[in-house]
N, CA, C and O atoms as CSV, one atom per row, in Angstrom:
chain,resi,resn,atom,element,x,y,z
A,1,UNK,N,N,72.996,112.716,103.458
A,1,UNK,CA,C,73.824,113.359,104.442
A,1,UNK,C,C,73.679,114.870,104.279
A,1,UNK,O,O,73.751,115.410,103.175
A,2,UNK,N,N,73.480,115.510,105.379
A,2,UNK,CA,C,73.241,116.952,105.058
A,2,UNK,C,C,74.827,117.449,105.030
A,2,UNK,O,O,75.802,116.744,105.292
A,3,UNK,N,N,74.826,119.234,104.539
A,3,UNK,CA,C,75.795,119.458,103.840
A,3,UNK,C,C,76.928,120.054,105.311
A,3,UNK,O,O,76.900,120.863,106.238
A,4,UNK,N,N,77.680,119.186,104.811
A,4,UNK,CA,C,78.979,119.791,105.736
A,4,UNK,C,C,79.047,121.220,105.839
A,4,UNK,O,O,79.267,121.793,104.772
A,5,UNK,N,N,78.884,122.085,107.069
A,5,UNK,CA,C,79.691,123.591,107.005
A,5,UNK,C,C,80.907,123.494,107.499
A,5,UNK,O,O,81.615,124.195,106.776
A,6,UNK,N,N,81.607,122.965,108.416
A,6,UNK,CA,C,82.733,122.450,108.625
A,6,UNK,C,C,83.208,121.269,109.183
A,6,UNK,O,O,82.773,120.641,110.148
A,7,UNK,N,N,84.226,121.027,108.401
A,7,UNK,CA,C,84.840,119.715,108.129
A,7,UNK,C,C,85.361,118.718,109.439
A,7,UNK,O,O,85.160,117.533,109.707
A,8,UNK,N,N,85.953,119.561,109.954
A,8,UNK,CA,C,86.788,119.205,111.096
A,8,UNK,C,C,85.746,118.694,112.377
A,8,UNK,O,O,85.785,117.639,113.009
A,9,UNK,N,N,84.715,119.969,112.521
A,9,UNK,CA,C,83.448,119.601,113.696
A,9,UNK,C,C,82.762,118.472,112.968
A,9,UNK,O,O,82.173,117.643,113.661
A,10,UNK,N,N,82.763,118.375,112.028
A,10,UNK,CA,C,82.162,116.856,111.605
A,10,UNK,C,C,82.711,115.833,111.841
A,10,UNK,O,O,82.063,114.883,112.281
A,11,UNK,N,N,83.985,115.755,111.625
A,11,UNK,CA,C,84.731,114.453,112.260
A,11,UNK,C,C,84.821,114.572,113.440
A,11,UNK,O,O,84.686,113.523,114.070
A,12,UNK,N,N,84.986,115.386,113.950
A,12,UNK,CA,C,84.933,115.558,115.828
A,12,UNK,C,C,83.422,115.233,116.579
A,12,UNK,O,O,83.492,114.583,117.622
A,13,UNK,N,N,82.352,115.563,116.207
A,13,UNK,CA,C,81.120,115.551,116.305
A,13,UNK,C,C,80.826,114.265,116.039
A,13,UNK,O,O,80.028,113.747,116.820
A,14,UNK,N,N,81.351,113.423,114.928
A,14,UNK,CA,C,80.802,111.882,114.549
A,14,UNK,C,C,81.826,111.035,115.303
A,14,UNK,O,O,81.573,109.849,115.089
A,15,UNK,N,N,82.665,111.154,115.938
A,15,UNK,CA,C,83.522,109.930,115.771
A,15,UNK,C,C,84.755,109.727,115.066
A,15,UNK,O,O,85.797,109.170,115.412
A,16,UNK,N,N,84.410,110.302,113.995
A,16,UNK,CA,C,85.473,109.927,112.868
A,16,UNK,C,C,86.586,109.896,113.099
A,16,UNK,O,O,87.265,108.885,112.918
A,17,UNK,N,N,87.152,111.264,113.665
A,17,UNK,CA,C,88.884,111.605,114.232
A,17,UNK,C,C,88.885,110.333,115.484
A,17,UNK,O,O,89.882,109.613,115.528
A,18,UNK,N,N,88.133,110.173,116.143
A,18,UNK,CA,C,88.210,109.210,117.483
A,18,UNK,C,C,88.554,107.550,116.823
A,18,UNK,O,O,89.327,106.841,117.467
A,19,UNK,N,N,87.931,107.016,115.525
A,19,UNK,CA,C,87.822,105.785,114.611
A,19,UNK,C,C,89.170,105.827,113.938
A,19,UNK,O,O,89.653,104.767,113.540
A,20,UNK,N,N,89.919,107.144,113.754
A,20,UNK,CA,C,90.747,107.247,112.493
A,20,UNK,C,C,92.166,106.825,113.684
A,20,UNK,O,O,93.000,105.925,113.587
A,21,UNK,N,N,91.953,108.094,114.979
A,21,UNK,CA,C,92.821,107.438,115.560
A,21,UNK,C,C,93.259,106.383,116.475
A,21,UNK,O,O,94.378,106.098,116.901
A,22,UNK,N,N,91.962,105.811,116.697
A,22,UNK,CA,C,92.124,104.506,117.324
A,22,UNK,C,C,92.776,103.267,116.253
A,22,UNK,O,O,93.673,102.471,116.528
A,23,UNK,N,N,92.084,103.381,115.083
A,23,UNK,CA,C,92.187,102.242,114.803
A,23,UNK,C,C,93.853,102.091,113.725
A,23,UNK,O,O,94.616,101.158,113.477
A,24,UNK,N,N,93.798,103.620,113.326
A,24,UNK,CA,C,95.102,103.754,111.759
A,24,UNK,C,C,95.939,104.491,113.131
A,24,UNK,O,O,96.805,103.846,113.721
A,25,UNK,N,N,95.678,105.498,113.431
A,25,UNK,CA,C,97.370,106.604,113.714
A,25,UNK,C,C,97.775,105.949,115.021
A,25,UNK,O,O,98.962,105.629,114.973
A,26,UNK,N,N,96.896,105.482,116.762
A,26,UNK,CA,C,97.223,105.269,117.511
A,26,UNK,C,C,98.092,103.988,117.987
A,26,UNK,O,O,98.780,103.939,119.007
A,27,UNK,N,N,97.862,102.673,116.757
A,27,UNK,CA,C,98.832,101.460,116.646
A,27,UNK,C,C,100.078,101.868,115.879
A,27,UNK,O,O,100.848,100.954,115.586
A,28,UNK,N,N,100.479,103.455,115.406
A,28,UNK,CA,C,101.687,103.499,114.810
A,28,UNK,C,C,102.449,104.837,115.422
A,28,UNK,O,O,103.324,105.555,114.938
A,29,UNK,N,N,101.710,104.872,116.763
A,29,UNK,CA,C,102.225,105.606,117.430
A,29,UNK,C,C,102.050,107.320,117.190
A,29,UNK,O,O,102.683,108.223,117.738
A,30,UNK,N,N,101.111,107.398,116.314
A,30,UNK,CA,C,100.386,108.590,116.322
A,30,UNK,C,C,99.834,108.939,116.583
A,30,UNK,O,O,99.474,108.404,117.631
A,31,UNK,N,N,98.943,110.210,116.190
A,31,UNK,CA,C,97.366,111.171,116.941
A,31,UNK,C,C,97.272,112.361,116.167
A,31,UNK,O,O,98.212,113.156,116.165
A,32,UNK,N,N,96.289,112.558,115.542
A,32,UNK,CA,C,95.572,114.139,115.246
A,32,UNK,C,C,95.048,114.576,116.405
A,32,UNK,O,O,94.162,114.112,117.123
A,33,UNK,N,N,96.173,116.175,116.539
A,33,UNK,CA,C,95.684,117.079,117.706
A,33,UNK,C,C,94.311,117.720,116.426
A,33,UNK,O,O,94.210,117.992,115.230
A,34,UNK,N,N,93.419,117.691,117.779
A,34,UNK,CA,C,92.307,119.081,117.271
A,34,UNK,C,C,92.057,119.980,118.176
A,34,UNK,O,O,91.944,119.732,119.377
A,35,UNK,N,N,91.930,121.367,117.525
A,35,UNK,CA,C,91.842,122.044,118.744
A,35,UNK,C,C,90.662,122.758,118.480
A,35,UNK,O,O,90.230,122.911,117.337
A,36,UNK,N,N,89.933,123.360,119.845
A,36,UNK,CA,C,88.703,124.127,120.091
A,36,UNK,C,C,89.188,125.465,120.223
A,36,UNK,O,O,90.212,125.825,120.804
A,37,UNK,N,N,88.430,126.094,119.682
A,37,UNK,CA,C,88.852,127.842,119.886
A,37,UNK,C,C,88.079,127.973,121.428
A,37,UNK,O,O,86.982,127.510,121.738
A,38,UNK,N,N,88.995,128.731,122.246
A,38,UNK,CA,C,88.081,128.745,123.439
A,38,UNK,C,C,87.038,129.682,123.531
A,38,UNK,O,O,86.246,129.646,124.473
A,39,UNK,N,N,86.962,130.629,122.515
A,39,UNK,CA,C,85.926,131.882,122.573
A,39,UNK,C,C,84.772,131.588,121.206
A,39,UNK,O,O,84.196,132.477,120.579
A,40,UNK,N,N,84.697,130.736,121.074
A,40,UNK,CA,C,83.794,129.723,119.807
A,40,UNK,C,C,84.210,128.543,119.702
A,40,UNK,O,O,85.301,128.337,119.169
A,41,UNK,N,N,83.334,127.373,120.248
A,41,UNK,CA,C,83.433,125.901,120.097
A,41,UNK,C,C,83.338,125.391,119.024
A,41,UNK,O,O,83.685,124.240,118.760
A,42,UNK,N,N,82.746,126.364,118.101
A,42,UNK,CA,C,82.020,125.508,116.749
A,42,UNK,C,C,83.393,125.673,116.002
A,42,UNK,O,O,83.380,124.951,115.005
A,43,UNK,N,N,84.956,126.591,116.168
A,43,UNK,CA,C,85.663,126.382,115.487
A,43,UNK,C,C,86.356,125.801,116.366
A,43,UNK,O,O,86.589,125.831,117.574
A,44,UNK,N,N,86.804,124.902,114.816
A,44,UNK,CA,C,87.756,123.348,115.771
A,44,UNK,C,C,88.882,123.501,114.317
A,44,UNK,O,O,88.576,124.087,113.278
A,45,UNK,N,N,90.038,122.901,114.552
A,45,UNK,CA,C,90.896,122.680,113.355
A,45,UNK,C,C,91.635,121.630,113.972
A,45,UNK,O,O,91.826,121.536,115.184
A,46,UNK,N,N,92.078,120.776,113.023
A,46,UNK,CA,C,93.325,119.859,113.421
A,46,UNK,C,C,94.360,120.859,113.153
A,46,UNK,O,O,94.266,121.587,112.165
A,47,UNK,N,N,95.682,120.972,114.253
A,47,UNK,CA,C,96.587,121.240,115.072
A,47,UNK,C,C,97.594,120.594,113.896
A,47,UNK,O,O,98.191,121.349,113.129
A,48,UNK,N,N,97.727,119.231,113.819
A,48,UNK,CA,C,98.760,118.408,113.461
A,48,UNK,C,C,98.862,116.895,113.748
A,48,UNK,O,O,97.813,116.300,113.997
A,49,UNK,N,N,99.848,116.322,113.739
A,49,UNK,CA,C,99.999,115.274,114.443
A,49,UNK,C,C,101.018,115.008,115.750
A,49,UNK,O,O,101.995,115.680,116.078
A,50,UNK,N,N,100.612,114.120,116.220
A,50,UNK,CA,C,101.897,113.487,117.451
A,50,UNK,C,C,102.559,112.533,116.766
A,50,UNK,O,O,102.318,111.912,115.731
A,51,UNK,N,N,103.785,112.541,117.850
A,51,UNK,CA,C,104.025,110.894,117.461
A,51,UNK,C,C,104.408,110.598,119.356
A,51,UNK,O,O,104.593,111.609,120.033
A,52,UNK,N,N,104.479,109.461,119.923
A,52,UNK,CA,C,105.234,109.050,120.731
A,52,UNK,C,C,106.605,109.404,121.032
A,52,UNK,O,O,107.056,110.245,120.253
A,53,UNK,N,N,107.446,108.987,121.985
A,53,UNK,CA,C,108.668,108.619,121.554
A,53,UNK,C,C,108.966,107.126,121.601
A,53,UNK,O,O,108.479,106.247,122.312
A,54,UNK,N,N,110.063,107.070,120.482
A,54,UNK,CA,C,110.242,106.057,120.160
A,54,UNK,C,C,110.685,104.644,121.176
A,54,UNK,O,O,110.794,103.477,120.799
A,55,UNK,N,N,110.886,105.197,122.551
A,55,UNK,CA,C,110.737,103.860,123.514
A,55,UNK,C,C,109.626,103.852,124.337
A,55,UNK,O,O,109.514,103.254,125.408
A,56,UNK,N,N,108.733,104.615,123.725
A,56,UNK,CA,C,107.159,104.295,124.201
A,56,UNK,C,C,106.489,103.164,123.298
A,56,UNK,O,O,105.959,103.225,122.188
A,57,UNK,N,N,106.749,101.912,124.348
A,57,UNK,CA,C,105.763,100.964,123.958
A,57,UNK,C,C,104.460,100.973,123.168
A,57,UNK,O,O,103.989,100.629,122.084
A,58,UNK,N,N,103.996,101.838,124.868
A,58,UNK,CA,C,102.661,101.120,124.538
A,58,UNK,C,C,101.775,102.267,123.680
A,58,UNK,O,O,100.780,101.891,123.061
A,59,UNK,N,N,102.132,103.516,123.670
A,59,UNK,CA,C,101.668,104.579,122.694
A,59,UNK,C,C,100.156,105.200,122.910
A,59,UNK,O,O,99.388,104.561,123.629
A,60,UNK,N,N,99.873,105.981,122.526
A,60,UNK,CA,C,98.476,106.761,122.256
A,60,UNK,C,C,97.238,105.176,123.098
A,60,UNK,O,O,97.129,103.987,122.801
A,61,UNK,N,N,96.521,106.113,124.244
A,61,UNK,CA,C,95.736,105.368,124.591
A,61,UNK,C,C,94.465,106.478,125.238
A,61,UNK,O,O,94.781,107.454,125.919
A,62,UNK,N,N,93.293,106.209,124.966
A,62,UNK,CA,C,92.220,107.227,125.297
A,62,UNK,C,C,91.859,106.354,126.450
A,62,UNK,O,O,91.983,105.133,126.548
A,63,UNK,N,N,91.369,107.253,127.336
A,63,UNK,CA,C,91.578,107.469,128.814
A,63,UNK,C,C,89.932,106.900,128.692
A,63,UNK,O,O,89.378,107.135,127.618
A,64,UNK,N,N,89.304,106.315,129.534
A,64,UNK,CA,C,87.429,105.409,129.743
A,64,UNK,C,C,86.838,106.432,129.385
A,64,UNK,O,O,86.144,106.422,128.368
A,65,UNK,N,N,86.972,107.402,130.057
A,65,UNK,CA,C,85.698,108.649,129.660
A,65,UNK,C,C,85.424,108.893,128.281
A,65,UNK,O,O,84.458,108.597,127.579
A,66,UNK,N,N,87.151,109.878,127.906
A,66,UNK,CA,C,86.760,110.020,126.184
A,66,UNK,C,C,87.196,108.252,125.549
A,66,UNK,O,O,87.260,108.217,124.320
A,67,UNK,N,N,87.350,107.501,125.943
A,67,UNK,CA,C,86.737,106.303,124.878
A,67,UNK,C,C,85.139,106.073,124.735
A,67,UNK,O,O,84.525,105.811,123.701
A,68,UNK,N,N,84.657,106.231,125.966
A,68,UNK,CA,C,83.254,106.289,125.597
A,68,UNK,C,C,82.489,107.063,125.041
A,68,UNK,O,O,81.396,106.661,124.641
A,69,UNK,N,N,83.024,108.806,124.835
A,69,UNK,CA,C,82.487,109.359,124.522
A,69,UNK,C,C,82.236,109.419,123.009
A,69,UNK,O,O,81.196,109.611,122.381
A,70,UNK,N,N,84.194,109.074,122.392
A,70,UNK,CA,C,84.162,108.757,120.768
A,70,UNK,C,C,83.648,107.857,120.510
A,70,UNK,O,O,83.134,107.972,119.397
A,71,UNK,N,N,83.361,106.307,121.252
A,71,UNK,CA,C,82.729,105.415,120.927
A,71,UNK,C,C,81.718,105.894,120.387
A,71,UNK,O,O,81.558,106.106,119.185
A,72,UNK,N,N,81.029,106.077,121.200
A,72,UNK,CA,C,79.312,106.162,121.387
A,72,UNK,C,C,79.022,107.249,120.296
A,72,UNK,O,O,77.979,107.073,119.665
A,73,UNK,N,N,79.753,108.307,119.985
A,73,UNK,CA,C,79.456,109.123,118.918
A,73,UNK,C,C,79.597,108.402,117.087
A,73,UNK,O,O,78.966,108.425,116.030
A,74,UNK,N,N,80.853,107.828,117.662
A,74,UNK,CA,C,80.822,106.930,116.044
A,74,UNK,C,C,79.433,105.497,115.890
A,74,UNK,O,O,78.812,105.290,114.848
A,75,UNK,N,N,79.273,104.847,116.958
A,75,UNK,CA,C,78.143,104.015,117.007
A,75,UNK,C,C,76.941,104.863,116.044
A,75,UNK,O,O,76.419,104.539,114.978
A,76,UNK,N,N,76.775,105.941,116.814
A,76,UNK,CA,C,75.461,107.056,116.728
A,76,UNK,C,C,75.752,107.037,114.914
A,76,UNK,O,O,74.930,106.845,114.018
A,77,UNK,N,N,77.107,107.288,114.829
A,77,UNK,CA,C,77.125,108.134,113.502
A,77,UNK,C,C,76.840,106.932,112.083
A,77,UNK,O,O,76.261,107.213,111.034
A,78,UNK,N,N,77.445,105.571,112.461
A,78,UNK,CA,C,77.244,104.488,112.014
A,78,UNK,C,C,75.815,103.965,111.892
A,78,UNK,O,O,75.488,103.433,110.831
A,79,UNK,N,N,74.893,104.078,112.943
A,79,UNK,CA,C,74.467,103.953,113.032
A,79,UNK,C,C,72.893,104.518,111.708
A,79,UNK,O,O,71.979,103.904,111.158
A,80,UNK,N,N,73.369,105.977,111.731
A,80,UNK,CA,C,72.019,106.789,110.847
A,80,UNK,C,C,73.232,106.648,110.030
A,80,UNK,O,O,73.084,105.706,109.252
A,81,UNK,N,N,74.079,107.072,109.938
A,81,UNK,CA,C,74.569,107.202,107.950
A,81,UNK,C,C,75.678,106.480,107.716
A,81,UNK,O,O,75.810,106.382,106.496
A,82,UNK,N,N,76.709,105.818,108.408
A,82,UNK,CA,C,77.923,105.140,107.840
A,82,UNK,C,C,77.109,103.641,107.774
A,82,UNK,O,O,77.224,103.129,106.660
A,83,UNK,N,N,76.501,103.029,108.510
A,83,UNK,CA,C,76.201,101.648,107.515
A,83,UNK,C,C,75.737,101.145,106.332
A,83,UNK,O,O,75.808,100.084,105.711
A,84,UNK,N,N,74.960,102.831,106.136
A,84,UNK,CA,C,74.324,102.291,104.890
A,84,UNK,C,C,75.418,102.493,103.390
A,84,UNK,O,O,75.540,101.873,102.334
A,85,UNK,N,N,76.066,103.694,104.000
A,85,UNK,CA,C,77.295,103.987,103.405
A,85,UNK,C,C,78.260,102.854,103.008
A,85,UNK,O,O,78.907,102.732,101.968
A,86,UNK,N,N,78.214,102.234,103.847
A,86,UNK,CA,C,79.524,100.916,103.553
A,86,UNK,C,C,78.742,99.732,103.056
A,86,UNK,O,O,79.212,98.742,102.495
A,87,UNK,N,N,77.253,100.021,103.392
A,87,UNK,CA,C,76.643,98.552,102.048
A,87,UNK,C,C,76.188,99.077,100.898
A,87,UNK,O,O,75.622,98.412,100.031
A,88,UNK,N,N,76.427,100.367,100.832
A,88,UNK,CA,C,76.124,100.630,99.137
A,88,UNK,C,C,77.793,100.909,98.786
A,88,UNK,O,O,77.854,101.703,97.848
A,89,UNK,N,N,78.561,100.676,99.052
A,89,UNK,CA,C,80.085,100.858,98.636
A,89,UNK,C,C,80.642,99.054,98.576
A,89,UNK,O,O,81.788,98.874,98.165
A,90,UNK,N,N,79.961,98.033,98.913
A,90,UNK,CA,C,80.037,97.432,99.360
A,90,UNK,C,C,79.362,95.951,97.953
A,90,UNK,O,O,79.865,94.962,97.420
A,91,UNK,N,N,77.911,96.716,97.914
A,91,UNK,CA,C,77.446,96.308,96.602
A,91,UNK,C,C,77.759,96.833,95.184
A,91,UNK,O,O,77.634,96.465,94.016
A,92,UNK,N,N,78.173,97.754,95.800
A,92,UNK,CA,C,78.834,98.601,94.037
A,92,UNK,C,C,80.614,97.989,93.712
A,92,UNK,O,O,81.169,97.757,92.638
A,93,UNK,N,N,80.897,97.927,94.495
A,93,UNK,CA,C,82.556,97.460,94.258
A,93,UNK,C,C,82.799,95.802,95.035
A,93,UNK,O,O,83.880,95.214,94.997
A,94,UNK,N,N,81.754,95.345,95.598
A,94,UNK,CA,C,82.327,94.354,95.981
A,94,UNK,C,C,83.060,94.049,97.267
A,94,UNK,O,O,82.872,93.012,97.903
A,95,UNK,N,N,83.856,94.948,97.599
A,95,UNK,CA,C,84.802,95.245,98.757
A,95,UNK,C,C,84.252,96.538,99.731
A,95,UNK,O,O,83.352,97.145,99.150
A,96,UNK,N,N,84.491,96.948,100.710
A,96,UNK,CA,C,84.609,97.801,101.460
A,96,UNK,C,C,85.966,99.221,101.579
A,96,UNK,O,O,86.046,100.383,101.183
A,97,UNK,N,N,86.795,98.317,102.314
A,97,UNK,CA,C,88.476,98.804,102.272
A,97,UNK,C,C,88.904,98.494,100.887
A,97,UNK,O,O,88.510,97.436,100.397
A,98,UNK,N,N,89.529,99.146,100.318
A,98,UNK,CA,C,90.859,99.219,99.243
A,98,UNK,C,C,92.247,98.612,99.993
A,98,UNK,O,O,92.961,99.132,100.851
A,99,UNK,N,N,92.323,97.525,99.437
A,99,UNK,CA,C,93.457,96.714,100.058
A,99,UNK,C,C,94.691,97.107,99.449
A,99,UNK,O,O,94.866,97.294,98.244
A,100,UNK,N,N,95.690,97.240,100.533
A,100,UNK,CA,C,97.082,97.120,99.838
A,100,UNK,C,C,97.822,96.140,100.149
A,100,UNK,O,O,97.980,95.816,101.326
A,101,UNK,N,N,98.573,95.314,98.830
A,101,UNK,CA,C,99.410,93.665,99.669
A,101,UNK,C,C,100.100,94.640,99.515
A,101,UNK,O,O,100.092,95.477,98.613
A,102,UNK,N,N,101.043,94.497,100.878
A,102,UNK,CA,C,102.129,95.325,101.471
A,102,UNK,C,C,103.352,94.055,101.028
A,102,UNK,O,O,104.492,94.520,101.052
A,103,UNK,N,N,103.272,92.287,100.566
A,103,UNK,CA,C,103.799,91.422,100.219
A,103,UNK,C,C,104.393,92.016,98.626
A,103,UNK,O,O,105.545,92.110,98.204
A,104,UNK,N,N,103.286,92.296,98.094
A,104,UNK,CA,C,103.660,92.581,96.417
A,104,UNK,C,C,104.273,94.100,96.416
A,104,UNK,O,O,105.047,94.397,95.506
A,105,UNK,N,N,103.918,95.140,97.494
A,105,UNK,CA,C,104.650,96.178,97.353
A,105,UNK,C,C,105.893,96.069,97.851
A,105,UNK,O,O,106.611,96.539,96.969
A,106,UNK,N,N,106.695,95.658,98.917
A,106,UNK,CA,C,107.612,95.142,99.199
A,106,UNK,C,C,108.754,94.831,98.367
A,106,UNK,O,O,109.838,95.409,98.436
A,107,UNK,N,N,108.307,93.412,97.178
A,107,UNK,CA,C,109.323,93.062,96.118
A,107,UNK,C,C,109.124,94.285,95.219
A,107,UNK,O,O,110.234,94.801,95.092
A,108,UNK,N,N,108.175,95.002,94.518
A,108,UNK,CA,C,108.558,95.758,93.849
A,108,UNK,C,C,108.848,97.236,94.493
A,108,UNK,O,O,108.959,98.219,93.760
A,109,UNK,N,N,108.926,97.294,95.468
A,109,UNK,CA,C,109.662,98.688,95.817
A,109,UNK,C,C,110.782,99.110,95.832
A,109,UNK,O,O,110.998,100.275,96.163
């Protein structure tokens, strides 16, 4: 993987922020704002987070266009460097994700 110069256009550029919030922040009613500097694109920062309000059902939903666009960038990005990434994490530990039983944290919390 070549060397990150910034962090943020990398997750914005791959997918990543689009994967993180589809799949973890947007089912709990969240979102990382990122924002573009309008007088330089290449600086981007996450903003913060959202949340819904709390009698919003149905919550955070990306509109066809930018779903396709984060799609297709995380595919791309999966594609040259996150698969191989997750089968050498995969053969070294066995697992992928780091599981949490939310059952066993529960009684002892």
């Amino acid at each position: 993987m070549p060397k990150i110069e910034s962090h943020v256009r990398f997750l914005l550029d791959n997918g990543i922020i689009f994967e993180i919030n589809r799949k973890v922040l947007h089912p709990l009613g969240l979102a990382l704002e990122v924002g573009i500097h309008p007088d330089n694109s290449k600086w981007v920062s996450i903003h913060g987070v959202s949340s819904v309000d709390d009698d919003d059902e149905e919550g955070f939903l990306y509109d066809e266009e930018t779903y396709k666009v984060g799609a297709d960038k995380f595919k791309e990005f999966m594609k040259k460097v996150g698969s191989e990434k997750i089968a050498l994490r995969e053969g070294t530990l066995g697992y992928v994700v780091q599981e949490i039983d939310l059952e066993k944290e529960e009684l002892n919390g």
